[in-house]
C-alpha positions in Angstrom: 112.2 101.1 107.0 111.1 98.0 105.2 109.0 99.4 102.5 107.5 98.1 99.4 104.8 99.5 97.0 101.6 98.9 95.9 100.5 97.0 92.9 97.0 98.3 93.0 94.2 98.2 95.6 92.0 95.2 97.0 89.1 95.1 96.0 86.2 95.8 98.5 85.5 92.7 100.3 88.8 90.4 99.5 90.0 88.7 101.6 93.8 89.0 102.9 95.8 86.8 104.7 99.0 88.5 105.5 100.6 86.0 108.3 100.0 83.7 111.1 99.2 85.1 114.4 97.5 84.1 117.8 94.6 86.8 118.4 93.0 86.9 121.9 90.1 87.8 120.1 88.1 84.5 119.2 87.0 85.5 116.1 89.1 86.4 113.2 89.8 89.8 112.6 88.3 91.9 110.0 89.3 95.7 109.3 87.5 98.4 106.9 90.6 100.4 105.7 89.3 103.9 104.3 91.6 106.7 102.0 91.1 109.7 100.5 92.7 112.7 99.1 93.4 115.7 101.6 94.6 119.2 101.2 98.2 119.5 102.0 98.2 120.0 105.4 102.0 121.9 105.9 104.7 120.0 108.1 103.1 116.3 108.9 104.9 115.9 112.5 102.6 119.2 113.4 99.5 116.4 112.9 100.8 114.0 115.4 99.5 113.9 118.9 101.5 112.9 121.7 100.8 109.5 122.8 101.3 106.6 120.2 102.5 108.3 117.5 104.5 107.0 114.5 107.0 108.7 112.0 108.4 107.8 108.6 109.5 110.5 106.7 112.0 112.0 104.4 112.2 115.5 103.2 109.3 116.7 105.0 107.5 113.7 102.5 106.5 110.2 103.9 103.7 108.9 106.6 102.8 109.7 109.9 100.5 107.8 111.9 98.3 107.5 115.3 96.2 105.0 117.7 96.3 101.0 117.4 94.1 99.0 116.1 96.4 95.9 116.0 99.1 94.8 118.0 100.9 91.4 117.7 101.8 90.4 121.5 105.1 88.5 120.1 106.0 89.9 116.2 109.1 88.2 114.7 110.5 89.0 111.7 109.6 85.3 109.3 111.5 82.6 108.6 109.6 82.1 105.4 109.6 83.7 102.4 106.0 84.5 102.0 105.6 84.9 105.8 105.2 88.0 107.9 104.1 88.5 111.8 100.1 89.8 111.3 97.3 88.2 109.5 93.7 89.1 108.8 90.9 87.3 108.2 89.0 90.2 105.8 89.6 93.4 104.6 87.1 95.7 103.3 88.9 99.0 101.2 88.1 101.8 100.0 90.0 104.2 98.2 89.2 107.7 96.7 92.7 108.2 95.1 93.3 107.7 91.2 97.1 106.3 91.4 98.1 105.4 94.9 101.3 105.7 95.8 103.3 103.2 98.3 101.7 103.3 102.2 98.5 104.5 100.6 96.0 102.2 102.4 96.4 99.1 105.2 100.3 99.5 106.6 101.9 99.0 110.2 104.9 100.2 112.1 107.5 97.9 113.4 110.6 97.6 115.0 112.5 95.0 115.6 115.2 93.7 117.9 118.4 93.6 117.2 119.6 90.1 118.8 116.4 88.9 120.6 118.1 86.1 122.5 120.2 88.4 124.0 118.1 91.6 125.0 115.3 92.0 127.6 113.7 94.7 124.9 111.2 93.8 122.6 110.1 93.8 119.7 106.8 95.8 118.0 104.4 96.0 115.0 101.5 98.2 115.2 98.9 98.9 112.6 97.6 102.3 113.4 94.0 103.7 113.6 94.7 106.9 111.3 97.9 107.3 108.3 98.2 110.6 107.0 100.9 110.3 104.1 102.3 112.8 101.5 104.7 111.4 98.1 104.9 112.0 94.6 102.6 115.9 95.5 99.4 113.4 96.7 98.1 114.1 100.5 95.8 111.5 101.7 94.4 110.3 104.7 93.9 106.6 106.3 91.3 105.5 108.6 91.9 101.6 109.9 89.4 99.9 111.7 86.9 97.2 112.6 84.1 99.2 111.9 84.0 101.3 109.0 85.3 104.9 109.8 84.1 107.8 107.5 86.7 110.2 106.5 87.9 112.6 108.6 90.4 116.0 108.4 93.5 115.6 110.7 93.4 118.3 113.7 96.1 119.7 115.1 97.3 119.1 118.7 99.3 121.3 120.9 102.5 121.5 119.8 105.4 119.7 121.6 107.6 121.2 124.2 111.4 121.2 124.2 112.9 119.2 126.8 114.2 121.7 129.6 118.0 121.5 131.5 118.8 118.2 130.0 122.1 115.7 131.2 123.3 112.7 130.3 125.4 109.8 132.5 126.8 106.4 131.2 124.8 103.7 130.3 125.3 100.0 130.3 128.9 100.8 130.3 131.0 103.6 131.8 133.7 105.7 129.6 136.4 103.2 130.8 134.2 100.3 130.2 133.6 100.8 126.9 137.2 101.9 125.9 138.1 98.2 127.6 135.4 96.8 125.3 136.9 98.4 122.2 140.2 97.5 123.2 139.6 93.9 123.5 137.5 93.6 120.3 140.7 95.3 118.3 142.7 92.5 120.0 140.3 89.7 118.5 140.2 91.1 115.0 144.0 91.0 115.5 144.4 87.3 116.7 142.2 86.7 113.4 139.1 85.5 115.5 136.8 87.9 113.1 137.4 90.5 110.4 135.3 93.4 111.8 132.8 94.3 114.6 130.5 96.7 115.3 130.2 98.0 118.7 127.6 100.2 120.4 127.3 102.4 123.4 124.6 103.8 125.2 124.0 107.4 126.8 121.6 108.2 129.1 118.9 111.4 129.0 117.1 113.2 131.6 115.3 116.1 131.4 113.3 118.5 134.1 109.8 117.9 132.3 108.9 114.6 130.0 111.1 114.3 126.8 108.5 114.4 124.0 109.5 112.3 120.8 107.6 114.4 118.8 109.9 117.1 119.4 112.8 114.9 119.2 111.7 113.6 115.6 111.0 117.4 114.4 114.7 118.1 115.5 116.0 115.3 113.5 114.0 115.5 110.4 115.0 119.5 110.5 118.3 118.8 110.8 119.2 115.3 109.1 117.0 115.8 106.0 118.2 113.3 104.1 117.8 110.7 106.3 115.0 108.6 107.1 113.4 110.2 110.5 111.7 107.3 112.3 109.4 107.4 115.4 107.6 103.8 116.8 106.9 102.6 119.9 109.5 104.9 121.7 112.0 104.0 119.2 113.6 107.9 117.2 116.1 108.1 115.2 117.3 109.2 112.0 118.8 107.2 109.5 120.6 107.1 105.8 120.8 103.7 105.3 117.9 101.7 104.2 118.3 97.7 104.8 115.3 96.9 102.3 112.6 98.6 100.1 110.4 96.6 98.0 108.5 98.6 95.2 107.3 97.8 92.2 109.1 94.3 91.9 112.4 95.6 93.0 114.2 95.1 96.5 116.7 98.2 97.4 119.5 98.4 99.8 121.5 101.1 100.6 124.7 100.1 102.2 126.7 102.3 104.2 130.4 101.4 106.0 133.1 103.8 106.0 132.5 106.5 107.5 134.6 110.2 108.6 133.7 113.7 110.7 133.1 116.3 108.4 135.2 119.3 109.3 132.6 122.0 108.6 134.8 123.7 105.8 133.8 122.7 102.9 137.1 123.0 101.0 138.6 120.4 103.5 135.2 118.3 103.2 136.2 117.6 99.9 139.8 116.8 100.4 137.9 114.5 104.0 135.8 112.8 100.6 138.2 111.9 98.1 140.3 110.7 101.3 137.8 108.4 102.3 137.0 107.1 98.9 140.0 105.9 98.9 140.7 104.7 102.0 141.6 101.0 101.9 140.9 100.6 105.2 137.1 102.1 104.5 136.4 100.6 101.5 137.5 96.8 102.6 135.5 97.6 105.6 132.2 98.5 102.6 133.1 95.8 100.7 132.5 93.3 103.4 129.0 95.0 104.3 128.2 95.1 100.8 128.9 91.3 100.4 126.7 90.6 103.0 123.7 92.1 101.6 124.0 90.7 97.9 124.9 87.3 99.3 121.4 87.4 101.7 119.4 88.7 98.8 120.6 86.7 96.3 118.1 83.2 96.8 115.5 85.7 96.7 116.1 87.8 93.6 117.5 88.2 90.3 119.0 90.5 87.7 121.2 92.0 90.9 123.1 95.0 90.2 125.6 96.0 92.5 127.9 99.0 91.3 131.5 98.5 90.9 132.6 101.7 93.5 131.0 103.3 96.1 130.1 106.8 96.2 130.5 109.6 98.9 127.4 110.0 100.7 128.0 113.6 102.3 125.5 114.1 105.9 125.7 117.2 107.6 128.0 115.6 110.1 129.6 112.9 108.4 130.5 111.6 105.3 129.8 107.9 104.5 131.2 105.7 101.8 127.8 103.9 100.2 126.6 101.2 97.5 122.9 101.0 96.5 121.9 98.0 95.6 118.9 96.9 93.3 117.5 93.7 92.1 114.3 92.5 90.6 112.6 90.6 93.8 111.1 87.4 93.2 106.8 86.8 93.6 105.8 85.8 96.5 108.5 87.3 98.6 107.6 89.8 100.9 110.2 93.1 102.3 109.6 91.4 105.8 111.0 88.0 104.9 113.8 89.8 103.1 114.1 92.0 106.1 115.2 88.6 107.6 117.6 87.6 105.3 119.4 90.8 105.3 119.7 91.1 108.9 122.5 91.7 110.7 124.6 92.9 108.1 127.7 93.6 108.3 127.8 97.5 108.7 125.5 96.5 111.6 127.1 93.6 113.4 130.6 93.0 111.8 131.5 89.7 109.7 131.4 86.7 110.4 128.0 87.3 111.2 127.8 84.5 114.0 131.2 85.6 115.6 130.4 89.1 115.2 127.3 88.9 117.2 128.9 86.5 120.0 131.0 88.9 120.8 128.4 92.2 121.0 126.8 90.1 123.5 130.0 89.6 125.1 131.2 93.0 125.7 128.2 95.4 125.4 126.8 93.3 128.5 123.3 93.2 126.8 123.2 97.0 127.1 122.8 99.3 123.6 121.3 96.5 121.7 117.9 96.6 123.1 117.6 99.6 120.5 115.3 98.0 117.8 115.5 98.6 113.9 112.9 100.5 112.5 110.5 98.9 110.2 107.1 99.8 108.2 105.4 97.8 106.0 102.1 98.9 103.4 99.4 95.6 102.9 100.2 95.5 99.2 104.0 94.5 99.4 103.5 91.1 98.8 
């Protein structure tokens, strides 16, 4: 997710422009953003009905969110460093919480495509009517609107239903298809026309009755605690890696390449850990991802601090070789315009970047990378 954190609250009244957009609406729009403390309401996914729904959460602790009150028709991520894909002409907020912590207030949703000029997907940023959000042991809830909203407690819906007898069948490419696919990348990497690539296949799902997302989110944040569980626009997933977070005046990245099938002893797991770590084959494969990232965040930061080693990131399935990387962000700059520079990284796409992402196109036949990356952003991370 790109996140970033609050500074401290507009004032009631000020006026915001975030981005450039083209509104059907002829008038510019204005939005009375409401928050107040809540009593801890148990498990947040419980709160989420089942039409447009959004999830950001880690350990049980993050934001989940409902409705739409705004919704570019075209978001991008920017090409400038102060830019962004949503503006708003006035913003009137309110705020009963004595130190709010990041997504506290005005915040959207977005994903965004991987390789737009090659995908028929696309991409989305939503800023939803209501936010309920839990961190650092403060419950709050979020009313957005263009009128104002008075505060309201969350209700609970029914709760989702498991999907029932489900199958899968091949994608955009069959089993052979894609072991063709792999094979010919490996023969480009060794006629030197790239260093590395990173491929992706797609499985279809099917299920007797409608596959609910909020039931596949609850499986995944169950499961995959650690991991960033992530629900927008039909996009779910979990995810350990974190391309950019932007609190406080720093810009994180957690990089992750190198990767092994934990055996599910955990006597071998460790042997599996210290084998990875030191891998050379894994850790040149991290050190090109991790070059990549420092590289796109370096015209926009400084004091970078990027560890010497990697460490063992240990997943209940895998284990991952991984670098966190922190520098102070430069003023002005905001997570959606690093977003931009970050992206594709090389743990994503493969290096170099341009070639890498030639030859996705090339042999995934436009197929797996219609899947967006998930995205959030709170209106105080510029």
């Amino acid at each position: 997710m790109y996140c970033a954190a609050p500074s401290g609250l507009v004032a009631a009244g000020t006026a915001v422009t975030l981005c450039p957009v083209t509104w059907s609406a002829p008038d510019p729009l204005r939005l009375h953003v409401r928050t107040q403390a809540i009593e801890d309401p148990g498990s947040l996914l419980a709160l989420l009905p089942p039409k447009d729904s959004y999830v950001w959460l880690r350990h049980g602790d993050g934001l989940v969110g409902w409705g739409e009150v705004v919704r570019p028709s075209r978001p991008a991520l920017p090409r400038r460093p102060s830019g962004g894909p949503i503006s708003v002409a006035h913003v009137e907020v309110t705020a009963e919480l004595d130190n709010p912590p990041a997504g506290a207030g005005l915040m959207a949703y977005g994903s965004f495509l991987f390789d737009p000029a090659n995908s028929a997907g696309r991409s989305s940023l939503i800023v939803p009517q209501t936010v309920v959000g839990r961190r650092d042991g403060q419950t709050w809830v979020t009313e957005i609107g263009p009128v104002s909203v008075d505060g309201v407690e969350p209700r609970r819906p029914a709760p989702a239903e498991p999907p029932r007898n489900v199958s899968f069948a091949d994608g955009g490419l069959s089993g052979p298809e894609w072991e063709a696919a792999v094979a010919e990348a490996v023969r480009r990497i060794g006629d030197g026309e790239l260093e590395k690539v990173v491929l992706a296949r797609d499985l279809l799902a099917f299920a007797e009755n409608d596959i609910d997302l909020r039931w596949v989110a609850a499986r995944l944040a169950e499961n995959y605690a650690q991991c960033w569980t992530y629900l927008v626009d039909g996009l779910v997933g979990a995810t350990p890696e974190m391309l950019v977070k932007r609190e406080a005046g720093l810009a994180t990245s957690r990089v992750l390449a190198g990767t092994i099938r934990r055996s599910g002893d955990d006597d071998h797991d460790l042997n599996l850990a210290a084998a990875l770590a030191r891998s050379s084959k894994d850790l040149e494969e991290h050190e090109y991802a991790v070059r990549s990232v420092a590289r796109a965040l370096a015209p926009f930061c400084s004091g970078m601090n990027v560890p010497d080693a990697p460490y063992v990131l240990q997943l209940p399935n895998v284990l991952h070789l991984a670098t966190d990387i922190t520098a102070v962000a430069d003023k002005g700059v905001a997570s959606l315009a690093l977003a931009a520079a970050l992206h594709p990284t090389a743990a994503v796409c493969g290096t170099p970047t341009d070639d890498a992402r030639s030859l996705i196109a090339e042999l995934e036949h436009s197929g797996p990378r219609t899947i967006r990356r998930p995205g959030g952003l709170d209106r105080r991370q510029r």
